[in-house]
N, CA, C and O atoms as a Maestro MAE file, in Angstrom:
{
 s_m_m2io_version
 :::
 2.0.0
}

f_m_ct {
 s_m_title
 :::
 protein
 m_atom[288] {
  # First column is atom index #
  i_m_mmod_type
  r_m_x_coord
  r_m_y_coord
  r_m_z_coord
  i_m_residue_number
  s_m_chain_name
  s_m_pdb_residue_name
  s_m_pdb_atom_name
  i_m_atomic_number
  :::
  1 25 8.121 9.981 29.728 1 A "UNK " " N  " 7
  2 3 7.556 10.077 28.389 1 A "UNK " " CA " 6
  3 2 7.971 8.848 27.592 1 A "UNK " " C  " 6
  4 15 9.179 8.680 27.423 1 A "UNK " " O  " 8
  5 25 7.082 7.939 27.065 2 A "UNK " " N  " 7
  6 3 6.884 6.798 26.289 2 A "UNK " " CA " 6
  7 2 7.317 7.386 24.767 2 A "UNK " " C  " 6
  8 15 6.730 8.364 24.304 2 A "UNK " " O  " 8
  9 25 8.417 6.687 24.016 3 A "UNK " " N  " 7
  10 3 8.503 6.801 22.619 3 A "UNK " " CA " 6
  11 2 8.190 5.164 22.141 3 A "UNK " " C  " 6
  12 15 8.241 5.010 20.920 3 A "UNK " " O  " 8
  13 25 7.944 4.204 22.767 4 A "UNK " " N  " 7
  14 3 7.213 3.219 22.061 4 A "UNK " " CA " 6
  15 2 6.492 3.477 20.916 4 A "UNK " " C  " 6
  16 15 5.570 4.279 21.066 4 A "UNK " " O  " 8
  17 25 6.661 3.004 19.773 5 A "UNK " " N  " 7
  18 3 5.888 2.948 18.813 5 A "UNK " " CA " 6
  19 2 6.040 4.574 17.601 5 A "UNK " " C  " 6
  20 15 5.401 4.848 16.585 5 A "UNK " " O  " 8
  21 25 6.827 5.106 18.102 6 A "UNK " " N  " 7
  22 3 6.650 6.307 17.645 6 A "UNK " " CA " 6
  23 2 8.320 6.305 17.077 6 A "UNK " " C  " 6
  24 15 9.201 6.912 17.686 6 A "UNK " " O  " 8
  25 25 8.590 5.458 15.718 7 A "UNK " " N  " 7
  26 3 9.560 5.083 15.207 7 A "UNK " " CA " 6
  27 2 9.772 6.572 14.313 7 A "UNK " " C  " 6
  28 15 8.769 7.166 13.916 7 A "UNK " " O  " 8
  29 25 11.174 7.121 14.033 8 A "UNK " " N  " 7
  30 3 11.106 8.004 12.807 8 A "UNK " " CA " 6
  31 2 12.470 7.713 12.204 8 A "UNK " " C  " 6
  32 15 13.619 8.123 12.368 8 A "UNK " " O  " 8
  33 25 11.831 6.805 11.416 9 A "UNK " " N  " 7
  34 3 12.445 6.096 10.282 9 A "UNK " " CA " 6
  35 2 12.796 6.882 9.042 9 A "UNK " " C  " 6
  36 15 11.817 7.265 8.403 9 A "UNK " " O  " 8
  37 25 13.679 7.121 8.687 10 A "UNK " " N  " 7
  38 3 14.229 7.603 7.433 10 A "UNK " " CA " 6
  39 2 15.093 7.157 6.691 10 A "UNK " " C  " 6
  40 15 15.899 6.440 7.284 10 A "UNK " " O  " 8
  41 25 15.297 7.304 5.439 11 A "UNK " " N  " 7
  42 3 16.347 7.128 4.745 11 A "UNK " " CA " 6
  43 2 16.895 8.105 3.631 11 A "UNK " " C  " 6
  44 15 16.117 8.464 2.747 11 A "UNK " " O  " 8
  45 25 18.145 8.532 3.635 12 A "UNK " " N  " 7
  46 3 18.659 9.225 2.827 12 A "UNK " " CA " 6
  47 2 18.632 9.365 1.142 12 A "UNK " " C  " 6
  48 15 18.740 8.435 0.343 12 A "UNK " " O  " 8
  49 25 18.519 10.304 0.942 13 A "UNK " " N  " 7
  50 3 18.300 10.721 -0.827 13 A "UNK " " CA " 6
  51 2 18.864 9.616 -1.431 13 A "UNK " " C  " 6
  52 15 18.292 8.561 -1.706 13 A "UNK " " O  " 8
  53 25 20.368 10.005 -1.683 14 A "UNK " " N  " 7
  54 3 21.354 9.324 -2.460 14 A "UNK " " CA " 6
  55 2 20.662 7.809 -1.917 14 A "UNK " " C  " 6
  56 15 19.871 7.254 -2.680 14 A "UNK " " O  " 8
  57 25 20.979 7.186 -0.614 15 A "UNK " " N  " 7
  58 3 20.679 5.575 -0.737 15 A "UNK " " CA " 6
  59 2 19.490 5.487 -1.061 15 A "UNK " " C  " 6
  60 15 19.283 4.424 -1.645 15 A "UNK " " O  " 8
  61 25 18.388 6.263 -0.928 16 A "UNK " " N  " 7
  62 3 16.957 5.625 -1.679 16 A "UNK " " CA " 6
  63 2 16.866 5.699 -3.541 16 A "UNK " " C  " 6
  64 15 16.153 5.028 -4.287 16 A "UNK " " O  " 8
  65 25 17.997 6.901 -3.924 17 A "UNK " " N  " 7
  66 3 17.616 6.549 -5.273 17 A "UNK " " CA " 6
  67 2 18.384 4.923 -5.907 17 A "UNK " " C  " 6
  68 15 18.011 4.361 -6.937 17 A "UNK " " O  " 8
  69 25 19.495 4.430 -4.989 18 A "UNK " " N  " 7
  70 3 20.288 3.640 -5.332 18 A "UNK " " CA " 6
  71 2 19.206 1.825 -4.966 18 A "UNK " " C  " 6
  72 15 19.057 0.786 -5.610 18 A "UNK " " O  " 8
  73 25 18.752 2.290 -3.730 19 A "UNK " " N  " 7
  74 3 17.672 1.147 -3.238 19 A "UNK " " CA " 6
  75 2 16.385 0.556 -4.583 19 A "UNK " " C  " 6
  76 15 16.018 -0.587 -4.854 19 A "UNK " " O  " 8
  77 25 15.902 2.155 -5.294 20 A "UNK " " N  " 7
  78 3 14.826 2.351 -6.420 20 A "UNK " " CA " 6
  79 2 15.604 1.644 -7.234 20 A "UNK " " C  " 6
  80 15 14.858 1.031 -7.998 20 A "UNK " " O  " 8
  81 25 16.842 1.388 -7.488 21 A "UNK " " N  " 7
  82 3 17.285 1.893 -9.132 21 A "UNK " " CA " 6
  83 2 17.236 2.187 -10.098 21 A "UNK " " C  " 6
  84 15 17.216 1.634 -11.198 21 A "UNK " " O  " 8
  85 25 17.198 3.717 -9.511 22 A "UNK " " N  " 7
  86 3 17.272 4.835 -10.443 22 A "UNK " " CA " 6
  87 2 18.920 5.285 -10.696 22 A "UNK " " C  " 6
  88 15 19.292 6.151 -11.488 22 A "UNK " " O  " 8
  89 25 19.694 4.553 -9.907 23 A "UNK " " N  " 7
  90 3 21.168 4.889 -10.123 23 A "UNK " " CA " 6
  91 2 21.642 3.632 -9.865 23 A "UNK " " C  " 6
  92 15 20.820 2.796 -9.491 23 A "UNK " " O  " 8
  93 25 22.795 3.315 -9.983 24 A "UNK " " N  " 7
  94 3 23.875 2.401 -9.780 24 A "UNK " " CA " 6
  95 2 24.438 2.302 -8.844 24 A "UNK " " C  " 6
  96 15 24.487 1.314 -8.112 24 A "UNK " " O  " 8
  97 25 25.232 3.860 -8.650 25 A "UNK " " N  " 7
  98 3 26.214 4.147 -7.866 25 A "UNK " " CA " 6
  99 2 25.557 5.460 -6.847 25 A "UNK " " C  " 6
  100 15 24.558 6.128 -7.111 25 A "UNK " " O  " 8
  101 25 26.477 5.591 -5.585 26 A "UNK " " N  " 7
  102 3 26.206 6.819 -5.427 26 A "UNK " " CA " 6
  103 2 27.048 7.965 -6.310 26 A "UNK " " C  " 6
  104 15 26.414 9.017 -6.391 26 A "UNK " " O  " 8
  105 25 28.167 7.978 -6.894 27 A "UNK " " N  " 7
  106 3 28.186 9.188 -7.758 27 A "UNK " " CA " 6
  107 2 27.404 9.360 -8.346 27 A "UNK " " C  " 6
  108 15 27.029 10.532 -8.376 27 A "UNK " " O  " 8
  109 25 26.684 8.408 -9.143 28 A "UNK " " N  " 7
  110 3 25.025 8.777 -10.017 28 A "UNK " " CA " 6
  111 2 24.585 9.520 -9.207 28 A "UNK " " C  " 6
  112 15 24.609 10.704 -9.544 28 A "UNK " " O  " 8
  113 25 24.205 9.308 -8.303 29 A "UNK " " N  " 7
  114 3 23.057 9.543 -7.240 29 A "UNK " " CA " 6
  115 2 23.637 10.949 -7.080 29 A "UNK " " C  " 6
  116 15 22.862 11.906 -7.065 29 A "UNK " " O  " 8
  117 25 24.967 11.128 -6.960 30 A "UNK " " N  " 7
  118 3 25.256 13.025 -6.739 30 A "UNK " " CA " 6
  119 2 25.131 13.532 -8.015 30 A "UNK " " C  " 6
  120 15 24.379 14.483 -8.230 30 A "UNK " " O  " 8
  121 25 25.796 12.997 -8.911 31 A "UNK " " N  " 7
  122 3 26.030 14.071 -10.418 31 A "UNK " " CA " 6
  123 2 24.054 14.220 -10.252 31 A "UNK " " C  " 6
  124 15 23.790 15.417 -10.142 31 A "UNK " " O  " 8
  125 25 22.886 13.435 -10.218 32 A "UNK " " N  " 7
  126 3 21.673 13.485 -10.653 32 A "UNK " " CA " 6
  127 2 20.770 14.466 -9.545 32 A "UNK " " C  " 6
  128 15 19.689 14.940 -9.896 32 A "UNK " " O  " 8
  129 25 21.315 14.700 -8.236 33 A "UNK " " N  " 7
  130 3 20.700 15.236 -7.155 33 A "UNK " " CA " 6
  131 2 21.392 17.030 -7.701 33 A "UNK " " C  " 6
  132 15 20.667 18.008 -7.883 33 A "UNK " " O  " 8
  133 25 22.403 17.019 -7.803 34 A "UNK " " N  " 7
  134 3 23.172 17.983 -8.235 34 A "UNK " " CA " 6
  135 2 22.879 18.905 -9.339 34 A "UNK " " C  " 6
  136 15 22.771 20.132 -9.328 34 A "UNK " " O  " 8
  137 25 22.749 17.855 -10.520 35 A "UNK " " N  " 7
  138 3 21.996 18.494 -11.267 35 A "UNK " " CA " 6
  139 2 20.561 19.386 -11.384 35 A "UNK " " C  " 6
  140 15 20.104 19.852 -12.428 35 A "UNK " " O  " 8
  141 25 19.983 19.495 -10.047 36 A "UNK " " N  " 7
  142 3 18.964 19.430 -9.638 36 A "UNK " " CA " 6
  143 2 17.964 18.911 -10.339 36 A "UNK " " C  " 6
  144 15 16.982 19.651 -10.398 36 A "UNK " " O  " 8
  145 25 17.851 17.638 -11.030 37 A "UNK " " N  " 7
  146 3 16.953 16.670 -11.588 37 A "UNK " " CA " 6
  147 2 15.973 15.693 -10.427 37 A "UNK " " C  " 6
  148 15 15.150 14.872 -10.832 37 A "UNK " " O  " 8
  149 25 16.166 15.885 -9.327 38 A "UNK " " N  " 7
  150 3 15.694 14.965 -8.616 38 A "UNK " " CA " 6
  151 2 14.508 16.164 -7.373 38 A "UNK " " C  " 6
  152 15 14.979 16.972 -6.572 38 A "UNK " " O  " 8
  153 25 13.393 15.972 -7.533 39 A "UNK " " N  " 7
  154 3 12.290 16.640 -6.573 39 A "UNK " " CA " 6
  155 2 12.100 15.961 -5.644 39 A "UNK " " C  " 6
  156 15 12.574 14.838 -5.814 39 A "UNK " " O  " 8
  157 25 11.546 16.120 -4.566 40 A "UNK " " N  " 7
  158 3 10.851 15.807 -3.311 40 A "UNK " " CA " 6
  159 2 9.995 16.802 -2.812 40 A "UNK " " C  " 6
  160 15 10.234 17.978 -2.537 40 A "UNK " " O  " 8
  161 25 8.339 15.756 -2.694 41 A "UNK " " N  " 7
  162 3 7.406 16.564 -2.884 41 A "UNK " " CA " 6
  163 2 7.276 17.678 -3.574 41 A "UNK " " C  " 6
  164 15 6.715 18.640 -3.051 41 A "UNK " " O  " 8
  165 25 7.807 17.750 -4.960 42 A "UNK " " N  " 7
  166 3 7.563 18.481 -5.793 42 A "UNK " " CA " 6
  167 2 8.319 20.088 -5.546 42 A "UNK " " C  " 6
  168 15 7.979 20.992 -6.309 42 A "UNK " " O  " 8
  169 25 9.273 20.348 -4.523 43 A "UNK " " N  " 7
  170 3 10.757 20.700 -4.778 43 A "UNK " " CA " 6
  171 2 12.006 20.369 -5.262 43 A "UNK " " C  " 6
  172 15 12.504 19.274 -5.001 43 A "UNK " " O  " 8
  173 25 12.601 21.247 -5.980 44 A "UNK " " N  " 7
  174 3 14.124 20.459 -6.262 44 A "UNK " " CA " 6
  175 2 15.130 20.808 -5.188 44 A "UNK " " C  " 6
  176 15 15.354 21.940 -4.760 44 A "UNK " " O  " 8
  177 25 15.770 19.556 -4.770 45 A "UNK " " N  " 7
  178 3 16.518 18.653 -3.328 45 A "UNK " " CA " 6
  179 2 17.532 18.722 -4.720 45 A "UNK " " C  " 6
  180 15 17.374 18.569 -5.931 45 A "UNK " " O  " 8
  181 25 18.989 19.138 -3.533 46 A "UNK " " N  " 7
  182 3 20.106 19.374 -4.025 46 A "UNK " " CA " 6
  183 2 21.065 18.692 -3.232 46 A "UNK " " C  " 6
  184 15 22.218 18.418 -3.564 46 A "UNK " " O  " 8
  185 25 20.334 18.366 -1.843 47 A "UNK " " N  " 7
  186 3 21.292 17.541 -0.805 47 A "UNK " " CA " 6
  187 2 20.823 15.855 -0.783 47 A "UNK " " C  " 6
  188 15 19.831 15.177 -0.518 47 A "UNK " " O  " 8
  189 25 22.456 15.656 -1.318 48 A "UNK " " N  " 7
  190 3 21.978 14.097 -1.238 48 A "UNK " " CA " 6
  191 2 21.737 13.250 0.437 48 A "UNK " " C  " 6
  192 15 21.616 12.049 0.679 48 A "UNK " " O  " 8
  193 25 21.735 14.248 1.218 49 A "UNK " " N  " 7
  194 3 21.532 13.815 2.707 49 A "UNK " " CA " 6
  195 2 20.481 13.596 2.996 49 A "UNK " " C  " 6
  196 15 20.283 12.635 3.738 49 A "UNK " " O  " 8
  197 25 19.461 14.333 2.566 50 A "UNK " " N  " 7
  198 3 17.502 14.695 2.973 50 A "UNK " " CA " 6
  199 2 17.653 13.494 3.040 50 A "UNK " " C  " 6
  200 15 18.285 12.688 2.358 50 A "UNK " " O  " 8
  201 25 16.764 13.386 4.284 51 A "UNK " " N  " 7
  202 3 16.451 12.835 4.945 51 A "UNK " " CA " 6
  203 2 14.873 12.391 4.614 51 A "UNK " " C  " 6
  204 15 14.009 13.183 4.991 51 A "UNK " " O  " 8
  205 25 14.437 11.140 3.915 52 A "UNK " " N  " 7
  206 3 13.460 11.065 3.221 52 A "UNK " " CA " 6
  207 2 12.597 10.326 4.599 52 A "UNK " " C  " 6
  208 15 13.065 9.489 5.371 52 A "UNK " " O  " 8
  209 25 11.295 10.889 4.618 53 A "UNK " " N  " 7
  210 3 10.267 9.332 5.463 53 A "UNK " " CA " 6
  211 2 8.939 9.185 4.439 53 A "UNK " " C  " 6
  212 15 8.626 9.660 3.348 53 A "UNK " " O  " 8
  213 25 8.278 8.171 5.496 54 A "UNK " " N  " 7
  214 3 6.857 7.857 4.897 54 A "UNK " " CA " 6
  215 2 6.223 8.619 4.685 54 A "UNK " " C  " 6
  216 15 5.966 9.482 5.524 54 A "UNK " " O  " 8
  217 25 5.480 8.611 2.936 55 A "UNK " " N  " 7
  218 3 4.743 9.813 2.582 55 A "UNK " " CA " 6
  219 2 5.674 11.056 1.401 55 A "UNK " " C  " 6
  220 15 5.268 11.767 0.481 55 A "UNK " " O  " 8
  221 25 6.815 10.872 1.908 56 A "UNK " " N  " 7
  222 3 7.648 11.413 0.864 56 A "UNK " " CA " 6
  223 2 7.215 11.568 -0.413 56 A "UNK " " C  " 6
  224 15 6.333 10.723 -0.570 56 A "UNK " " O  " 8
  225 25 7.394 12.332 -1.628 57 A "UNK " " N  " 7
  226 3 7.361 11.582 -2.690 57 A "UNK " " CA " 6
  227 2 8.885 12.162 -3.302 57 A "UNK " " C  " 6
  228 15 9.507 13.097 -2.796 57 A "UNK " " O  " 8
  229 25 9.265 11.472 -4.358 58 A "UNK " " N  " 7
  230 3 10.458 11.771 -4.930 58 A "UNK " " CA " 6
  231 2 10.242 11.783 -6.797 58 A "UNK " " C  " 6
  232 15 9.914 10.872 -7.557 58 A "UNK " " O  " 8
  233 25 10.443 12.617 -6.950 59 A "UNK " " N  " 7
  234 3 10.597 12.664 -8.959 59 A "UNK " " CA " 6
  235 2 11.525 12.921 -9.307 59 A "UNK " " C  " 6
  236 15 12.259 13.866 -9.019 59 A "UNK " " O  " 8
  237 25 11.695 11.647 -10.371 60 A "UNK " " N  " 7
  238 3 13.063 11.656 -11.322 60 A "UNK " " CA " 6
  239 2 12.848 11.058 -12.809 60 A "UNK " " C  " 6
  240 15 12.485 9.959 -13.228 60 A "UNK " " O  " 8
  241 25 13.269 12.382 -13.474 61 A "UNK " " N  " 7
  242 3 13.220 11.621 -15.017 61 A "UNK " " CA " 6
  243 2 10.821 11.348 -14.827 61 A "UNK " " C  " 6
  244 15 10.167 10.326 -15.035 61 A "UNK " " O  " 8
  245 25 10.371 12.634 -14.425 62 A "UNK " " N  " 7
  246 3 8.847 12.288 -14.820 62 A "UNK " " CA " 6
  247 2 8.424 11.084 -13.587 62 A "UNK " " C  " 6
  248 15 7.279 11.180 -13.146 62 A "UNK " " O  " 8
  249 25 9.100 10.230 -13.160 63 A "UNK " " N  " 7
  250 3 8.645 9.179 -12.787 63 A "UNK " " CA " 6
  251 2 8.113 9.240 -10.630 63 A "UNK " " C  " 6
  252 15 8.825 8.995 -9.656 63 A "UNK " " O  " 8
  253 25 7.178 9.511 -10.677 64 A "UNK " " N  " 7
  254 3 7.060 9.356 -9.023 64 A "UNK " " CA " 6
  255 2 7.479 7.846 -8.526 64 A "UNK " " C  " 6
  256 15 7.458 6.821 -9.207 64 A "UNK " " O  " 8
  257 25 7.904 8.008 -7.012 65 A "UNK " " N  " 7
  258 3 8.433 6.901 -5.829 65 A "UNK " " CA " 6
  259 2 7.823 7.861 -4.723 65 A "UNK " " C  " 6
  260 15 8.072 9.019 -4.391 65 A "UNK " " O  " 8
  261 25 6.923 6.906 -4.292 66 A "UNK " " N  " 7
  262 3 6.371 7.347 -2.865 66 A "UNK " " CA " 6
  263 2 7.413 6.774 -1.441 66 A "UNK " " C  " 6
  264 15 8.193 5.942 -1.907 66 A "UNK " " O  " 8
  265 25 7.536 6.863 -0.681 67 A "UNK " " N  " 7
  266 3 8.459 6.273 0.181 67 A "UNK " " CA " 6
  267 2 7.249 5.612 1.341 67 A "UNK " " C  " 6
  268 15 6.211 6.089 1.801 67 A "UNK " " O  " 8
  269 25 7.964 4.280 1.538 68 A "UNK " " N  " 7
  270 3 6.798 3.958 2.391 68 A "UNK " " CA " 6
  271 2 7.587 2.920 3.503 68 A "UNK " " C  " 6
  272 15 8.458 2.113 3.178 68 A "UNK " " O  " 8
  273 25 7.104 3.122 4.810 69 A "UNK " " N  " 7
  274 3 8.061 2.545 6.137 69 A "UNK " " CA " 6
  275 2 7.174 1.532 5.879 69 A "UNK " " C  " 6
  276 15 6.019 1.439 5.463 69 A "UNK " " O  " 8
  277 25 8.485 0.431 6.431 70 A "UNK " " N  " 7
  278 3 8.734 -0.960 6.661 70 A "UNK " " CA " 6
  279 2 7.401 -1.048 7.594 70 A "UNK " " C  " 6
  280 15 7.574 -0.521 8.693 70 A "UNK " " O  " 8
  281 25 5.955 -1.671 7.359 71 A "UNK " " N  " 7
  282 3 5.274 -1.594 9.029 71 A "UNK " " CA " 6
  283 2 5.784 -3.202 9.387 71 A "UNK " " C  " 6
  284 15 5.600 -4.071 8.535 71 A "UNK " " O  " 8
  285 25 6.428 -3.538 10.681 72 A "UNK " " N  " 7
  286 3 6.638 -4.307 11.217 72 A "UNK " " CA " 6
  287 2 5.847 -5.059 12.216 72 A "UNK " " C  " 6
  288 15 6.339 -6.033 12.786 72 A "UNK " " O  " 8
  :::
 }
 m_bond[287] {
  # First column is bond index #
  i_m_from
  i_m_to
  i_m_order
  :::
  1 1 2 1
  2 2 3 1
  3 3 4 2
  4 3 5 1
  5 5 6 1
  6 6 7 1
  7 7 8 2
  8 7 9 1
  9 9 10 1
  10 10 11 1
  11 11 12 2
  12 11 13 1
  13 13 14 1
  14 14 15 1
  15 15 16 2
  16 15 17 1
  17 17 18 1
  18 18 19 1
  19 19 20 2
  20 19 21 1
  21 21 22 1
  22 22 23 1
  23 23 24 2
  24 23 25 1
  25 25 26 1
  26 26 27 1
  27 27 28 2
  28 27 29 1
  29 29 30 1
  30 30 31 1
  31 31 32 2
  32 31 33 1
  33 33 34 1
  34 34 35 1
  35 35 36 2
  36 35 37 1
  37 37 38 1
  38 38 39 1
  39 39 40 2
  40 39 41 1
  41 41 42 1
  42 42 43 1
  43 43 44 2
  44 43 45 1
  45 45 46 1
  46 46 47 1
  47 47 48 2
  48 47 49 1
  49 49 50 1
  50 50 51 1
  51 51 52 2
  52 51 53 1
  53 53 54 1
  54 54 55 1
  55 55 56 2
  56 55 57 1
  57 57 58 1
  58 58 59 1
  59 59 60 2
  60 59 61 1
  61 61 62 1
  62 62 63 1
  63 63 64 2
  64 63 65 1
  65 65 66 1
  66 66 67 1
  67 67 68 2
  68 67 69 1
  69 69 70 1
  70 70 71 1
  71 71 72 2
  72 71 73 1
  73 73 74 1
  74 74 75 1
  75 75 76 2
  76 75 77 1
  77 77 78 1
  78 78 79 1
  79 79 80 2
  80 79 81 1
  81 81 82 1
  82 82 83 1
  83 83 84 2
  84 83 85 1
  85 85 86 1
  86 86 87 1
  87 87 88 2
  88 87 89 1
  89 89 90 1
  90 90 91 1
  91 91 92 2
  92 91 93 1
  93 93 94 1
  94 94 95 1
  95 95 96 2
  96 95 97 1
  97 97 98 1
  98 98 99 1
  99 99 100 2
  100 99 101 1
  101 101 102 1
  102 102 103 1
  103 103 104 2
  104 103 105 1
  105 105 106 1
  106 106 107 1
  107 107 108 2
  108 107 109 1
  109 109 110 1
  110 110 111 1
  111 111 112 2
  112 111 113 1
  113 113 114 1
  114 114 115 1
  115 115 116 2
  116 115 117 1
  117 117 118 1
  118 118 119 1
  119 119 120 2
  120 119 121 1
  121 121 122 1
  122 122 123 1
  123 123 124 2
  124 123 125 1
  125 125 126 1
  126 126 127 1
  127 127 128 2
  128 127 129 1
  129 129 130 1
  130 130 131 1
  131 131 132 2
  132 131 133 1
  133 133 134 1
  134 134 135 1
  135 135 136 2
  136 135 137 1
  137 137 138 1
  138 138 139 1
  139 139 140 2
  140 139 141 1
  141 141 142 1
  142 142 143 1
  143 143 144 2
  144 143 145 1
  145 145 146 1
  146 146 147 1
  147 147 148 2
  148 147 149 1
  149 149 150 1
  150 150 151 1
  151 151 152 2
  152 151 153 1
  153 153 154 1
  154 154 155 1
  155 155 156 2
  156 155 157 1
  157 157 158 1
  158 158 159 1
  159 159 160 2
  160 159 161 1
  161 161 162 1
  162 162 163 1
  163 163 164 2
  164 163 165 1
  165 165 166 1
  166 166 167 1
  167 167 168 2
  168 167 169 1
  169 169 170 1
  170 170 171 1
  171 171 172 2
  172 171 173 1
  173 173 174 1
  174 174 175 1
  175 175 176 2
  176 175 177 1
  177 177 178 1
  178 178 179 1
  179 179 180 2
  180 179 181 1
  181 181 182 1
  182 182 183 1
  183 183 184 2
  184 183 185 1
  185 185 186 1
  186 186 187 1
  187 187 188 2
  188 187 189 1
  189 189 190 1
  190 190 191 1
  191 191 192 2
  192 191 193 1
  193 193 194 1
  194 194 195 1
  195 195 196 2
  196 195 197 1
  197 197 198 1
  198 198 199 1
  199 199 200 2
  200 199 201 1
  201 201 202 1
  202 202 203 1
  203 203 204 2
  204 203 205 1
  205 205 206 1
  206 206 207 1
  207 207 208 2
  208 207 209 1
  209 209 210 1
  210 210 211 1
  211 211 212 2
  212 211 213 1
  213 213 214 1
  214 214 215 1
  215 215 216 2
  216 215 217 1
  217 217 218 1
  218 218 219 1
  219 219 220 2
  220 219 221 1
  221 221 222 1
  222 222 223 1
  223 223 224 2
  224 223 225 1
  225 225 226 1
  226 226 227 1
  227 227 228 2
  228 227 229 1
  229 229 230 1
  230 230 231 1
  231 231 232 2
  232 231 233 1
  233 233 234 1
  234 234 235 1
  235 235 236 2
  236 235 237 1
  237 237 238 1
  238 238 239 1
  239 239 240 2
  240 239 241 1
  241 241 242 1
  242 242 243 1
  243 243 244 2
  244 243 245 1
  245 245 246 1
  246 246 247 1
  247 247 248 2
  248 247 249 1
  249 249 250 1
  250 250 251 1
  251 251 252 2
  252 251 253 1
  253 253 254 1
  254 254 255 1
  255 255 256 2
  256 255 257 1
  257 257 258 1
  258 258 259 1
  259 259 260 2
  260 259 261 1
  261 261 262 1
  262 262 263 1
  263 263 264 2
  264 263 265 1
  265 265 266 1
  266 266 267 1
  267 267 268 2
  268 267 269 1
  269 269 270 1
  270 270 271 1
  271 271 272 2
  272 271 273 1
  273 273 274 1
  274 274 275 1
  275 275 276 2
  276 275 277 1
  277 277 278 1
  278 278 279 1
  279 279 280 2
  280 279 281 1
  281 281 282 1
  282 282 283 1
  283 283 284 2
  284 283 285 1
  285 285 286 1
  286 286 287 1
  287 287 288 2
  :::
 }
}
């Protein structure tokens, strides 16, 4: 079985809000996930671990971030 091409790329809550900057730090990134202020796809995400991919969306503070893989 071939996994060529069939990348599953992700990146974590906390480092994508820090990548956006929407935070500074990662403590931002927990006190704000925590607070449950932060959605994905229009749930509230409490773990700063989720595991975000392409297609994602994320809301914070009103504002959408779509997540979108690197195409190489």
């Amino acid at each position: 079985m071939s996994t060529e091409g069939a990348k599953d790329e992700t990146i974590r809550l906390d480092q994508f809000l820090k990548l956006a900057n929407v935070v500074s730090t990662g403590g931002q990134a927990k006190m704000l996930i925590r607070g449950e202020e932060v959605l994905v796809n229009g749930d509230i995400e409490t773990r700063r671990g989720r595991k975000l991919r392409d297609g994602d969306t994320v809301t914070v503070n009103g504002e959408d971030y779509v997540i979108e893989a690197d195409s190489e």
